[in-house]
N, CA, C, O and CB atoms as a CASP TS submission, in Angstrom:
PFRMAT TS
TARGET T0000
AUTHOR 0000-0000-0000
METHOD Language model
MODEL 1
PARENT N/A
ATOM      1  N   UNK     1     123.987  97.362 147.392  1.00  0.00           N
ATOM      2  CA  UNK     1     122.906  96.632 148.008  1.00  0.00           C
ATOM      3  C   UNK     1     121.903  97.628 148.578  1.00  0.00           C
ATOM      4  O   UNK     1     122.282  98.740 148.945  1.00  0.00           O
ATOM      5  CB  UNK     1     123.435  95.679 149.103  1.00  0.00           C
ATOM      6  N   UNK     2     120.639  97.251 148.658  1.00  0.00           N
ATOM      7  CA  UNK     2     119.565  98.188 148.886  1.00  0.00           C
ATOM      8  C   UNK     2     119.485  98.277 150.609  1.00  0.00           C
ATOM      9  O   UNK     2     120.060  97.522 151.394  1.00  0.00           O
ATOM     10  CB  UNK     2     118.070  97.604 148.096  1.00  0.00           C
ATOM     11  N   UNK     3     118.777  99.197 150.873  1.00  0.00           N
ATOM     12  CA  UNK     3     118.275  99.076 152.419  1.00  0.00           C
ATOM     13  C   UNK     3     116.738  98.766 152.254  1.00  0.00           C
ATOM     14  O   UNK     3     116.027  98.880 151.256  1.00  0.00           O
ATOM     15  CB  UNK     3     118.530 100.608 153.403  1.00  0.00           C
ATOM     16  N   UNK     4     116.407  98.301 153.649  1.00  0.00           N
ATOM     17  CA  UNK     4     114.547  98.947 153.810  1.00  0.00           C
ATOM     18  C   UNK     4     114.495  99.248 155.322  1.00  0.00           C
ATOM     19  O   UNK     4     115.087  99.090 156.390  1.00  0.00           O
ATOM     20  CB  UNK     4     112.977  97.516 153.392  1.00  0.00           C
ATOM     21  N   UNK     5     113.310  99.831 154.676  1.00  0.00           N
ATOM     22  CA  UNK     5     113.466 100.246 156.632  1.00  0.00           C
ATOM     23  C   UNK     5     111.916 100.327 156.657  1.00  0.00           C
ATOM     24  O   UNK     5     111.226 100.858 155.787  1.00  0.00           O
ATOM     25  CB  UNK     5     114.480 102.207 157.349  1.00  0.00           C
ATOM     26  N   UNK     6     111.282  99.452 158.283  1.00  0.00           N
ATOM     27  CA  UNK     6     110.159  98.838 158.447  1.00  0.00           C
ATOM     28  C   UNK     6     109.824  99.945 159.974  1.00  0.00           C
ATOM     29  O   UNK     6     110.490 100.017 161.007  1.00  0.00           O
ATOM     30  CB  UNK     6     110.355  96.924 158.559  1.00  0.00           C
ATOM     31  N   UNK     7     109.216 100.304 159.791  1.00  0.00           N
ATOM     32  CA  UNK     7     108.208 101.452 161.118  1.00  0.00           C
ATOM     33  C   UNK     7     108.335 100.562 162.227  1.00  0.00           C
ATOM     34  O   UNK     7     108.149  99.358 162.053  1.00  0.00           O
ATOM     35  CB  UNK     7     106.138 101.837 160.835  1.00  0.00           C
ATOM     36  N   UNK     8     108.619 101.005 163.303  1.00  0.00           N
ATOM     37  CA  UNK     8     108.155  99.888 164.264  1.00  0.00           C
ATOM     38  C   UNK     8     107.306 100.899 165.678  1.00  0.00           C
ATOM     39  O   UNK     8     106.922 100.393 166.733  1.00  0.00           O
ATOM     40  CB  UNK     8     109.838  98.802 164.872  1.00  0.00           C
ATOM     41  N   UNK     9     107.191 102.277 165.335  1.00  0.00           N
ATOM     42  CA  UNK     9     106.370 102.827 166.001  1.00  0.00           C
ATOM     43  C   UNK     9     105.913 104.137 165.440  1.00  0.00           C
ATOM     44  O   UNK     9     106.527 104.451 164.421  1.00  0.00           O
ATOM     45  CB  UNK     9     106.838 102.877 167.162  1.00  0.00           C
ATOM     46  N   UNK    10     104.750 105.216 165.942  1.00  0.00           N
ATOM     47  CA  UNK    10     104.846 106.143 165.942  1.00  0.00           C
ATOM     48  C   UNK    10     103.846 107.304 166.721  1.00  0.00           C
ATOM     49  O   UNK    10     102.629 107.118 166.715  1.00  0.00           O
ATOM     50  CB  UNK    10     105.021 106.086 164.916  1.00  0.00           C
ATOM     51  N   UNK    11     104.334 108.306 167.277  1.00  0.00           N
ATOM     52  CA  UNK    11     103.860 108.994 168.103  1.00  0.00           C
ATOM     53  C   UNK    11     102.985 110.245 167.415  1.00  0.00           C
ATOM     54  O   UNK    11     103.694 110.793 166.571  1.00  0.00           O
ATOM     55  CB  UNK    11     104.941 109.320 168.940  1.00  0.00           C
ATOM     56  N   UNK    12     102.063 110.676 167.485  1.00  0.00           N
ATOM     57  CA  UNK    12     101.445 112.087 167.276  1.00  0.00           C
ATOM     58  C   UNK    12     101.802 113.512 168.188  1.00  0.00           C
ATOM     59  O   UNK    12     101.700 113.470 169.414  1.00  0.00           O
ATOM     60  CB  UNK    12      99.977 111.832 167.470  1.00  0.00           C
ATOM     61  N   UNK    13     102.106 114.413 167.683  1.00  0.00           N
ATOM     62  CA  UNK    13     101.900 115.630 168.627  1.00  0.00           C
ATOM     63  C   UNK    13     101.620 116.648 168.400  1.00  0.00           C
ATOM     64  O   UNK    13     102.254 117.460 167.726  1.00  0.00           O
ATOM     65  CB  UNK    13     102.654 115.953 169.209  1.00  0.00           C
ATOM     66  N   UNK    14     100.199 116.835 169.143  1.00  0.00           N
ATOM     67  CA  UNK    14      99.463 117.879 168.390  1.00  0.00           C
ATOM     68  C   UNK    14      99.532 119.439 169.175  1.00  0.00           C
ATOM     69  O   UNK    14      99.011 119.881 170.199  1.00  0.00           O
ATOM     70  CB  UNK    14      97.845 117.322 168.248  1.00  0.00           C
ATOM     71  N   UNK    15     100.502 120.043 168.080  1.00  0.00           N
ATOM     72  CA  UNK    15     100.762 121.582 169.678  1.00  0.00           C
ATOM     73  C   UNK    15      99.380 122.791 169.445  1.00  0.00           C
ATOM     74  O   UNK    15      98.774 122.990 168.392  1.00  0.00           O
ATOM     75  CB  UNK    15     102.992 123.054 169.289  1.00  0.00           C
ATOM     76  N   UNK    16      99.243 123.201 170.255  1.00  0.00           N
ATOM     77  CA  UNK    16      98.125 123.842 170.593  1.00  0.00           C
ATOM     78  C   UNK    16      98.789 125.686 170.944  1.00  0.00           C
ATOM     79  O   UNK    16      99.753 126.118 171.576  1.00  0.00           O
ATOM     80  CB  UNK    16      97.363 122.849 172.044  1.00  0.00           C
ATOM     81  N   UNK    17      97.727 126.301 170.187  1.00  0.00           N
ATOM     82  CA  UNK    17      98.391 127.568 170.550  1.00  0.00           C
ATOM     83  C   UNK    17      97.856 128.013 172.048  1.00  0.00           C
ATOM     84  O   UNK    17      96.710 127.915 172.487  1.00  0.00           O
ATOM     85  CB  UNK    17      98.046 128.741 169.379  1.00  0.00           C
ATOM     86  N   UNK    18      99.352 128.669 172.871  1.00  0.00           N
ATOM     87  CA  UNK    18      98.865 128.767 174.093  1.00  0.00           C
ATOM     88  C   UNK    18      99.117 130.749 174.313  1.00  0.00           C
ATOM     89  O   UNK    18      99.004 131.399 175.352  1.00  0.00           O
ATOM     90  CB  UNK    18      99.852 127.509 175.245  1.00  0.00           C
ATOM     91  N   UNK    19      99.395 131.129 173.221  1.00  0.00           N
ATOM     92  CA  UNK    19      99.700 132.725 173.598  1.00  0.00           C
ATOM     93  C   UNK    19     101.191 133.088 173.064  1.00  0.00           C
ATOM     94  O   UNK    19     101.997 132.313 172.549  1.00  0.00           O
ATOM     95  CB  UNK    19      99.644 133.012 175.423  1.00  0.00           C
ATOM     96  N   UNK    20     101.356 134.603 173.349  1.00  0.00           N
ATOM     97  CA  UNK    20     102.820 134.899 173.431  1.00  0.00           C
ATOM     98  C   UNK    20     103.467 135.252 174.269  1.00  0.00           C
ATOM     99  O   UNK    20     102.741 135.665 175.174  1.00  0.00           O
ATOM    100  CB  UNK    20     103.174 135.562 172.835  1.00  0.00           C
ATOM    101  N   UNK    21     104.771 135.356 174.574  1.00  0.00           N
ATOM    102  CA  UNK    21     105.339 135.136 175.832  1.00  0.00           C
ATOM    103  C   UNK    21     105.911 137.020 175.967  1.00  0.00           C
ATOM    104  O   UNK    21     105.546 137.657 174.979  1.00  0.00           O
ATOM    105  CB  UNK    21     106.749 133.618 175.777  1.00  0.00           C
ATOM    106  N   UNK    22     106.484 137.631 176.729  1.00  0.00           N
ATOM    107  CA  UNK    22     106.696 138.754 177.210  1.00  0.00           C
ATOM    108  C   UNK    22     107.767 139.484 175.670  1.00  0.00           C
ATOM    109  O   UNK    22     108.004 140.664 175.413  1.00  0.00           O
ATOM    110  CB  UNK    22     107.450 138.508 178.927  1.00  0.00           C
ATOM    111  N   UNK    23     108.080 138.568 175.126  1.00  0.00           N
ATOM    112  CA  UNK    23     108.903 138.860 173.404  1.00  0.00           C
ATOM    113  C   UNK    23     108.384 138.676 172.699  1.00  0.00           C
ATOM    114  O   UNK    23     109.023 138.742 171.649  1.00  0.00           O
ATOM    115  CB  UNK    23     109.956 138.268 172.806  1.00  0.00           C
ATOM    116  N   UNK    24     106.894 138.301 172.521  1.00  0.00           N
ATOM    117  CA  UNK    24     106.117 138.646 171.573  1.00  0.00           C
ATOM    118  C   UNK    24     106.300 136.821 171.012  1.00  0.00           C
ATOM    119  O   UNK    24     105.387 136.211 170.456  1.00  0.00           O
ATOM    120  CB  UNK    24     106.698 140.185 170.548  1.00  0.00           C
ATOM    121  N   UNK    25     107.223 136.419 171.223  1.00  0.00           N
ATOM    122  CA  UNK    25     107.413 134.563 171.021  1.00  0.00           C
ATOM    123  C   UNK    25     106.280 133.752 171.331  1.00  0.00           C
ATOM    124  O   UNK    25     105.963 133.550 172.504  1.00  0.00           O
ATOM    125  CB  UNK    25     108.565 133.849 172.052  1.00  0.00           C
ATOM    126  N   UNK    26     105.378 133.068 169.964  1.00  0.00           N
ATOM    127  CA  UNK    26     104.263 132.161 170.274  1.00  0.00           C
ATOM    128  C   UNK    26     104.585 131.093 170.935  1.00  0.00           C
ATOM    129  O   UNK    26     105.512 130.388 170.534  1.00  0.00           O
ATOM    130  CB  UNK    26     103.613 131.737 169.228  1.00  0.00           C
ATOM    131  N   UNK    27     104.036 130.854 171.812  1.00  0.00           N
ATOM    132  CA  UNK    27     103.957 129.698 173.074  1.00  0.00           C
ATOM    133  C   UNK    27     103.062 128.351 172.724  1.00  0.00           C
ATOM    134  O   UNK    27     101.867 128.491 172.465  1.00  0.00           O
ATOM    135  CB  UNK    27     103.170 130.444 174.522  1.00  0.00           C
ATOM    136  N   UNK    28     103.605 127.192 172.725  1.00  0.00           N
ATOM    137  CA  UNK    28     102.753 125.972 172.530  1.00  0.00           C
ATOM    138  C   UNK    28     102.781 124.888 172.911  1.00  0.00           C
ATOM    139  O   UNK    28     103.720 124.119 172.708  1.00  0.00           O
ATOM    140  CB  UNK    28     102.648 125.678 171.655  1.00  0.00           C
ATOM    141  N   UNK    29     101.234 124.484 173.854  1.00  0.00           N
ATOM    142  CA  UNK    29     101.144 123.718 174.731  1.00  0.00           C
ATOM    143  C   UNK    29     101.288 121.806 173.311  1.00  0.00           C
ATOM    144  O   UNK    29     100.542 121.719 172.336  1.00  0.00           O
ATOM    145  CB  UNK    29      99.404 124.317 175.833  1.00  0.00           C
ATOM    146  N   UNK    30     102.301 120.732 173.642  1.00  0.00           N
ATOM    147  CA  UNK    30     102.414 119.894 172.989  1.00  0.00           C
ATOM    148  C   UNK    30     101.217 118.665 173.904  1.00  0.00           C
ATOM    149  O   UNK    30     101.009 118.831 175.106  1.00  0.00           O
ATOM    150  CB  UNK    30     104.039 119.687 172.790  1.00  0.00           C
ATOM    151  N   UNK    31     100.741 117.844 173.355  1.00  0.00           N
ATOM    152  CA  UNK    31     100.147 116.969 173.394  1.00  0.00           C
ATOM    153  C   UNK    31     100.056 115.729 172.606  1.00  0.00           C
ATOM    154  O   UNK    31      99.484 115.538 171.533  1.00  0.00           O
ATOM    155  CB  UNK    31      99.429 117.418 173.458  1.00  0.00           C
ATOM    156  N   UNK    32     100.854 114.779 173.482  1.00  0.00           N
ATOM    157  CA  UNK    32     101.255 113.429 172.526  1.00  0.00           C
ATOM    158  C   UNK    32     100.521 112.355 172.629  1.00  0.00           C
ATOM    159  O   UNK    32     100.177 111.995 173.754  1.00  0.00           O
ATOM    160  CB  UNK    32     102.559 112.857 172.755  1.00  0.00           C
ATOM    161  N   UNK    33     100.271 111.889 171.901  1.00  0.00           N
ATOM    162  CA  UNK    33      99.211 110.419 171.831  1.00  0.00           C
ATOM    163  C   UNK    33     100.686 109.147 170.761  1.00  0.00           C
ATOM    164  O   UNK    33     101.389 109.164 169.750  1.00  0.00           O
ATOM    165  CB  UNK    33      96.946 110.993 170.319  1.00  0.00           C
ATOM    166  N   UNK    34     100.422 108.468 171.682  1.00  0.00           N
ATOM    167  CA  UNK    34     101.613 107.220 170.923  1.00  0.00           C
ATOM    168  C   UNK    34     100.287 106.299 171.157  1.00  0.00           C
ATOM    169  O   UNK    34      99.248 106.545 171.770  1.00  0.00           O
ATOM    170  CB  UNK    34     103.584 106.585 171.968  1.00  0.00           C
ATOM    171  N   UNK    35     100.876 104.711 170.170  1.00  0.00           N
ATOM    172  CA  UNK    35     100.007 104.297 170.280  1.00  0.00           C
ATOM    173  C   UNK    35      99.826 103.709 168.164  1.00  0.00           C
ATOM    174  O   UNK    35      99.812 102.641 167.552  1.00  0.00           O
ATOM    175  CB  UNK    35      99.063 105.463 171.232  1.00  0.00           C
ATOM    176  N   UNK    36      99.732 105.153 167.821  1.00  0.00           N
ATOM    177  CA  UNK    36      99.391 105.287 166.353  1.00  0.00           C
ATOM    178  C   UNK    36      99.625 104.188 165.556  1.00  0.00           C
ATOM    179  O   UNK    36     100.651 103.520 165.682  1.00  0.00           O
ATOM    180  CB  UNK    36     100.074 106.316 165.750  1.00  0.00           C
ATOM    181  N   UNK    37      98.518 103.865 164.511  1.00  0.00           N
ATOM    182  CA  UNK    37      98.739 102.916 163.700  1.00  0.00           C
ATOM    183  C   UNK    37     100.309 102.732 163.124  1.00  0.00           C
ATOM    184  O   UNK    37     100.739 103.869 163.316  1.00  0.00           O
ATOM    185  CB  UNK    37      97.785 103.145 162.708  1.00  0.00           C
ATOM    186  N   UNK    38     101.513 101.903 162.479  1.00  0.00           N
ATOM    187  CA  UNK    38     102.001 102.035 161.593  1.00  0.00           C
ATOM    188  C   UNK    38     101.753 101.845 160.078  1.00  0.00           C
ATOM    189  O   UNK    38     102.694 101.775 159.288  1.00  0.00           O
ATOM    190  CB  UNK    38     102.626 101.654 161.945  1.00  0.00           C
ATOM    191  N   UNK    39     100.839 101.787 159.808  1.00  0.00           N
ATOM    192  CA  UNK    39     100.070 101.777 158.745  1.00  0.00           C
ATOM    193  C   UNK    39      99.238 103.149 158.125  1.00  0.00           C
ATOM    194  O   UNK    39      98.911 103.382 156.962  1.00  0.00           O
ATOM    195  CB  UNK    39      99.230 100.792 159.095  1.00  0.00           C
ATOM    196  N   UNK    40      99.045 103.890 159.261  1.00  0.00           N
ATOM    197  CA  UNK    40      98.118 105.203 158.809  1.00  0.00           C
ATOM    198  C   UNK    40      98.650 105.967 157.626  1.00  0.00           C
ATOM    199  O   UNK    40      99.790 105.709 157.241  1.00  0.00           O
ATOM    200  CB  UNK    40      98.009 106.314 160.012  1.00  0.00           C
ATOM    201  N   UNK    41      98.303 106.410 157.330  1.00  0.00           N
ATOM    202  CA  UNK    41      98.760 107.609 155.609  1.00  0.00           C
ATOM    203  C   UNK    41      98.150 109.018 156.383  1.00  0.00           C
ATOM    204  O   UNK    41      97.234 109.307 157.152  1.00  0.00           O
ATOM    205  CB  UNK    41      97.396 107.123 153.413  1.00  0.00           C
ATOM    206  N   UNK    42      99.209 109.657 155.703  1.00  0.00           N
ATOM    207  CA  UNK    42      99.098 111.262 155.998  1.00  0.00           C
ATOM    208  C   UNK    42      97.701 112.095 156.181  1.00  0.00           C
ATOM    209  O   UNK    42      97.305 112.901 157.023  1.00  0.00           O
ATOM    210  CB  UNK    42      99.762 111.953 154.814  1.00  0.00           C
ATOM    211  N   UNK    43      97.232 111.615 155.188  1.00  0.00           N
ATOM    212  CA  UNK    43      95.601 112.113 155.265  1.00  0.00           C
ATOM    213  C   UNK    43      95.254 111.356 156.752  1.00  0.00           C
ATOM    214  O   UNK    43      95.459 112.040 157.754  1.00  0.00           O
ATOM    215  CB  UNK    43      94.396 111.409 153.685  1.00  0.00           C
ATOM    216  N   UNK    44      94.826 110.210 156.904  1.00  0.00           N
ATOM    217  CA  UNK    44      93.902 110.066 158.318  1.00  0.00           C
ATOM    218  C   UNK    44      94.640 110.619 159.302  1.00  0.00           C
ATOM    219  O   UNK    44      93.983 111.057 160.246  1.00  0.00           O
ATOM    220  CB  UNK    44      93.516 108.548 158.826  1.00  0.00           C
ATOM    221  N   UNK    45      96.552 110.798 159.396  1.00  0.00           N
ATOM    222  CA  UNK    45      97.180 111.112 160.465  1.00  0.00           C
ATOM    223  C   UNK    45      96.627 112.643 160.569  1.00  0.00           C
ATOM    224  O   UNK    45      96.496 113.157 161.680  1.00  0.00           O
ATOM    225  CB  UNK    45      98.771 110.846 160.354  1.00  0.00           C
ATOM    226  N   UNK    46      96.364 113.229 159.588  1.00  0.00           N
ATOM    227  CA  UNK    46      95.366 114.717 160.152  1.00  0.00           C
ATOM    228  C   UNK    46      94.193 114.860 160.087  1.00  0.00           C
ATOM    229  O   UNK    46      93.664 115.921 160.418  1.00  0.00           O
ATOM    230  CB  UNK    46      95.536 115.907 159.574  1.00  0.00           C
ATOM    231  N   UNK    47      93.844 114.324 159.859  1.00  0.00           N
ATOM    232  CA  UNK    47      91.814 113.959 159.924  1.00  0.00           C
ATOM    233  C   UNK    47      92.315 113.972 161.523  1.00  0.00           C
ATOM    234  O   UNK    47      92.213 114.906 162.318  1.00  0.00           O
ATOM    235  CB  UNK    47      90.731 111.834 159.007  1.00  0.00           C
ATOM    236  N   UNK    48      92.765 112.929 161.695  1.00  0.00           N
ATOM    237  CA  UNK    48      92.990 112.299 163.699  1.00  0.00           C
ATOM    238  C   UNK    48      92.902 112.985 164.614  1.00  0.00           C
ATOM    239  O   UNK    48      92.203 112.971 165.627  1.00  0.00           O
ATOM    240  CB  UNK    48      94.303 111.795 164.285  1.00  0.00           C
ATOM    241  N   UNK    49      94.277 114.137 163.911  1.00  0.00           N
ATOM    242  CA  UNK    49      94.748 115.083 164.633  1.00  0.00           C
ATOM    243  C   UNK    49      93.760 116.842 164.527  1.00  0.00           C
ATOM    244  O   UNK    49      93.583 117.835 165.234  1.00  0.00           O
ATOM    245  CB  UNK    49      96.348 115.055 164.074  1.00  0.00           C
ATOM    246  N   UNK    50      93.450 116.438 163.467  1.00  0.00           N
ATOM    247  CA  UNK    50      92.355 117.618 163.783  1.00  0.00           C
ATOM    248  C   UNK    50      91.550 117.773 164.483  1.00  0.00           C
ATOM    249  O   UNK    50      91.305 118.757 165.182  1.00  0.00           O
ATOM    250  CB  UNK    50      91.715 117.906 163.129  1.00  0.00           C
ATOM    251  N   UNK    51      90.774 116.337 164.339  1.00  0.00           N
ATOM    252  CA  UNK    51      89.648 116.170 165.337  1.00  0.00           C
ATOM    253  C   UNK    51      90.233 116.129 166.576  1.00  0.00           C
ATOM    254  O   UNK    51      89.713 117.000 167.273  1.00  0.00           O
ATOM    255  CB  UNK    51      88.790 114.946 165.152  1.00  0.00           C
ATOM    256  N   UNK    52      91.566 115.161 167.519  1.00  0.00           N
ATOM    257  CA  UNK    52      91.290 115.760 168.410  1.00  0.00           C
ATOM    258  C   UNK    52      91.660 117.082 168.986  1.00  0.00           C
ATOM    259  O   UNK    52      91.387 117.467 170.123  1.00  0.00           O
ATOM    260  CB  UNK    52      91.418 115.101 168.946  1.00  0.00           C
ATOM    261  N   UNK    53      92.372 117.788 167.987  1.00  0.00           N
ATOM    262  CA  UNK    53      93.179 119.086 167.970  1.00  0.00           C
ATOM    263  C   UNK    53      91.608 120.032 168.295  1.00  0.00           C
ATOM    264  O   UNK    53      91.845 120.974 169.051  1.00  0.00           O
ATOM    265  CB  UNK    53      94.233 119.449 166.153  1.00  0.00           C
ATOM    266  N   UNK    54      90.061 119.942 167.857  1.00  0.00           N
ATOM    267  CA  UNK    54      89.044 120.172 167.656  1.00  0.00           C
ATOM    268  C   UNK    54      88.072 120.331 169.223  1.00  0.00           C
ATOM    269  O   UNK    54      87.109 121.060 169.463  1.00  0.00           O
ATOM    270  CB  UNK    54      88.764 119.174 166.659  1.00  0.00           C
ATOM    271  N   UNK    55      88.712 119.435 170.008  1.00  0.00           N
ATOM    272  CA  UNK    55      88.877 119.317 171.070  1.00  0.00           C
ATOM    273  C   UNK    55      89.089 120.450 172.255  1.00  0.00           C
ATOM    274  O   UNK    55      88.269 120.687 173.142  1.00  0.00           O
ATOM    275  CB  UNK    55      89.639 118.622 170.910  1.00  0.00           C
ATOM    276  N   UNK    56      90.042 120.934 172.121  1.00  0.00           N
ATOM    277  CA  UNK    56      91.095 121.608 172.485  1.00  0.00           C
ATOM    278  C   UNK    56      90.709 122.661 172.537  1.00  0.00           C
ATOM    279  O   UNK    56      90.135 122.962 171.490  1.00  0.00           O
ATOM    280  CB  UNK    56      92.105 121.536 171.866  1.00  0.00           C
ATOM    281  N   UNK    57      90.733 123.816 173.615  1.00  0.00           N
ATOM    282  CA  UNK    57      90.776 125.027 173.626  1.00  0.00           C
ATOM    283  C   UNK    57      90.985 126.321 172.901  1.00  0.00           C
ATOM    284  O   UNK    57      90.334 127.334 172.647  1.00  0.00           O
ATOM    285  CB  UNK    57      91.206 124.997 174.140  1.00  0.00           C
ATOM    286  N   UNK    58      92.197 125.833 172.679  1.00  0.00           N
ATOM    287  CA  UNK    58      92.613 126.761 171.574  1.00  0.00           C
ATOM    288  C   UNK    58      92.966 126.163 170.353  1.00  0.00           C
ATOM    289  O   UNK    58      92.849 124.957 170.132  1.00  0.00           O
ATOM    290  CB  UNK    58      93.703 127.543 171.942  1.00  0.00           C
ATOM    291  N   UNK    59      93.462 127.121 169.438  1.00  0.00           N
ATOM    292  CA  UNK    59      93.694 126.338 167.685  1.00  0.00           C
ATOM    293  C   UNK    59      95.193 125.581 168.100  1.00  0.00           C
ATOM    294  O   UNK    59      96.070 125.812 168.933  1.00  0.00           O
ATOM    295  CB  UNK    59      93.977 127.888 165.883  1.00  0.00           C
ATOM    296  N   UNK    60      94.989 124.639 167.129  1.00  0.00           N
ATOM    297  CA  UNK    60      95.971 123.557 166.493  1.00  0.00           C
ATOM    298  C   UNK    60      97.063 124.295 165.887  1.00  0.00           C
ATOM    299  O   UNK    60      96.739 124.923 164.880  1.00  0.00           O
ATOM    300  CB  UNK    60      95.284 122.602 165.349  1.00  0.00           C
ATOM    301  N   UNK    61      98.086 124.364 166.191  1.00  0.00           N
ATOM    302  CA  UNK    61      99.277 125.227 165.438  1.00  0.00           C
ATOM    303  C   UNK    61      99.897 124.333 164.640  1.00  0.00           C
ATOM    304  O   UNK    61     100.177 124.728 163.509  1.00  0.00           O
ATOM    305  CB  UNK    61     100.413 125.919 166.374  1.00  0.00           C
ATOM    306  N   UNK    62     100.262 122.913 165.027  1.00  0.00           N
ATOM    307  CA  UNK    62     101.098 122.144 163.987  1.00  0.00           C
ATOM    308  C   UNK    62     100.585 121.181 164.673  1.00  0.00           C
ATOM    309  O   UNK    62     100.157 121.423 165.802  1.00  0.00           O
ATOM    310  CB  UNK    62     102.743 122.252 163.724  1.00  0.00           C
ATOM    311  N   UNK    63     100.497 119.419 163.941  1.00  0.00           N
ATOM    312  CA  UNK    63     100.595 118.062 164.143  1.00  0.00           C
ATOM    313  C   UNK    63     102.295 117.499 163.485  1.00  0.00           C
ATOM    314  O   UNK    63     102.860 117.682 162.407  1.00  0.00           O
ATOM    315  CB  UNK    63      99.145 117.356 163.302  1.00  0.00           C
ATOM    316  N   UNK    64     102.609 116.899 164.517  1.00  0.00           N
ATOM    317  CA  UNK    64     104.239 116.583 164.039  1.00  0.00           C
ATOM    318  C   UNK    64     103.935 115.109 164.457  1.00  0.00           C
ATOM    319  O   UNK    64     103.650 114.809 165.616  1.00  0.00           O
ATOM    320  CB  UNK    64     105.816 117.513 164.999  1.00  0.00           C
ATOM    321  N   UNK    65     104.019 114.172 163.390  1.00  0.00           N
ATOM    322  CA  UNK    65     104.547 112.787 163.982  1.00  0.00           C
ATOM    323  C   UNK    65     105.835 112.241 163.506  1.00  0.00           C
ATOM    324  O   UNK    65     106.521 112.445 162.504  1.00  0.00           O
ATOM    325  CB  UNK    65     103.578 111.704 163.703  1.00  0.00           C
ATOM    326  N   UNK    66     105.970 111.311 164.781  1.00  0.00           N
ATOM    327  CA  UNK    66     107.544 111.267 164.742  1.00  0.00           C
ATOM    328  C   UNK    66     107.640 109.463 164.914  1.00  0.00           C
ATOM    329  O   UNK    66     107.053 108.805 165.774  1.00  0.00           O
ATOM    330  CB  UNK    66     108.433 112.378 166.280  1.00  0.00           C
ATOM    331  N   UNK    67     108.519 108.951 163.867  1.00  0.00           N
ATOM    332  CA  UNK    67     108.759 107.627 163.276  1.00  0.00           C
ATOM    333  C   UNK    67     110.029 107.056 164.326  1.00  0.00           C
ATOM    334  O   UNK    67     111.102 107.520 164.712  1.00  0.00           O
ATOM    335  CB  UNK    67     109.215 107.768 161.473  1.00  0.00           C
ATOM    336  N   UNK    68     109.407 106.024 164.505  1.00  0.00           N
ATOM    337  CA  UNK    68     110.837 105.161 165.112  1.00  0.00           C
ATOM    338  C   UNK    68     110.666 103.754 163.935  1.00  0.00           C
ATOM    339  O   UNK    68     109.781 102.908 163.813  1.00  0.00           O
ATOM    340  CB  UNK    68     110.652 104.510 167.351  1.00  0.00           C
ATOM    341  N   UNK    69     111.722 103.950 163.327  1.00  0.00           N
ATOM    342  CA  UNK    69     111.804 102.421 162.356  1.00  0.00           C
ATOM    343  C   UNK    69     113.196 101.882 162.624  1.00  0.00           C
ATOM    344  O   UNK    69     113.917 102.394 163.481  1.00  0.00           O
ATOM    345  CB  UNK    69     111.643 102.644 160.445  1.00  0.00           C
ATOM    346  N   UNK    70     113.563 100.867 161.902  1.00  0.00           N
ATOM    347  CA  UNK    70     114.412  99.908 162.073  1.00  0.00           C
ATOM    348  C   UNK    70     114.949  99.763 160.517  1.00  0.00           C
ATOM    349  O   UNK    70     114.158  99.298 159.697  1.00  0.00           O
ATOM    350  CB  UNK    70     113.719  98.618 162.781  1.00  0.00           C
ATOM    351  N   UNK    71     116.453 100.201 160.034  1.00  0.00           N
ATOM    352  CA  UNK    71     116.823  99.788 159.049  1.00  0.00           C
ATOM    353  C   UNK    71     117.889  98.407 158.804  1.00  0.00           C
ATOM    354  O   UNK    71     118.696  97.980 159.630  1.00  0.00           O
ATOM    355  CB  UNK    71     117.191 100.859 158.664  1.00  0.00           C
ATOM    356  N   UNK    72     117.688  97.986 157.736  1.00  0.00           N
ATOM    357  CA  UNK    72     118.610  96.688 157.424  1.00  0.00           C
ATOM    358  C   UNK    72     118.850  96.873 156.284  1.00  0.00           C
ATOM    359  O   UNK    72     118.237  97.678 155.583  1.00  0.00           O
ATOM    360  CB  UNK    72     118.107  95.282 157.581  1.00  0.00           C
ATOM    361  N   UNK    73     119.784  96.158 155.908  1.00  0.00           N
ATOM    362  CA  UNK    73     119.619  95.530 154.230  1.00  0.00           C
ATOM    363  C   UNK    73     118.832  94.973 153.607  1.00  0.00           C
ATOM    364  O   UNK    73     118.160  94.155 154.236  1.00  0.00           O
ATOM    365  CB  UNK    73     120.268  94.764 153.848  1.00  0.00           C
ATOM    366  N   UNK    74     118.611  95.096 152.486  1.00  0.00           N
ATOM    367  CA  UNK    74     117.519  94.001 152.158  1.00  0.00           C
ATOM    368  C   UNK    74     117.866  92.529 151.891  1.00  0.00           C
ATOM    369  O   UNK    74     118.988  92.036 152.011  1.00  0.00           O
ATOM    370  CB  UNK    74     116.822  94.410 150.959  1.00  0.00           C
ATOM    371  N   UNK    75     116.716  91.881 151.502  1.00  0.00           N
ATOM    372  CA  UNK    75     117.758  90.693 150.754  1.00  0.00           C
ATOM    373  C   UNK    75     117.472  90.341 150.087  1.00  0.00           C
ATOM    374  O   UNK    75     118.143  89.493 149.499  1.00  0.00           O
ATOM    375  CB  UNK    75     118.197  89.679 151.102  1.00  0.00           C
TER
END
């Protein structure tokens, strides 16, 4: 029997480079926006995040979004 599994949220987080730390280890300030469509596609989720990454002081090191869904069976 199949599964599906339906989004039921998702968060953005856009880390920001903040320096290196006394080991030479890059440091990064995270910044989360929830909220996010469940519908968005990869492309606008970084258009989004660029722009407001664009914002920001320093450069954009990574955008990570993170899925909360709900699986079942199908039927």
């Amino acid at each position: 029997m199949a599964a599906a599994k339906t989004v039921v949220s998702q968060t953005m987080t856009i880390n920001i480079e903040e320096g290196f730390d006394g080991e030479g280890k890059q440091q990064l300030k995270p910044h989360t926006y929830s909220g996010i469509k469940k519908e968005a596609s990869a492309d606008e989720l970084v258009k989004a995040g660029t722009a407001l990454g664009s914002l920001m002081e320093n450069e954009v090191a990574s955008i990570v979004v993170t899925e909360k869904a709900e699986v079942a069976e199908a039927e």
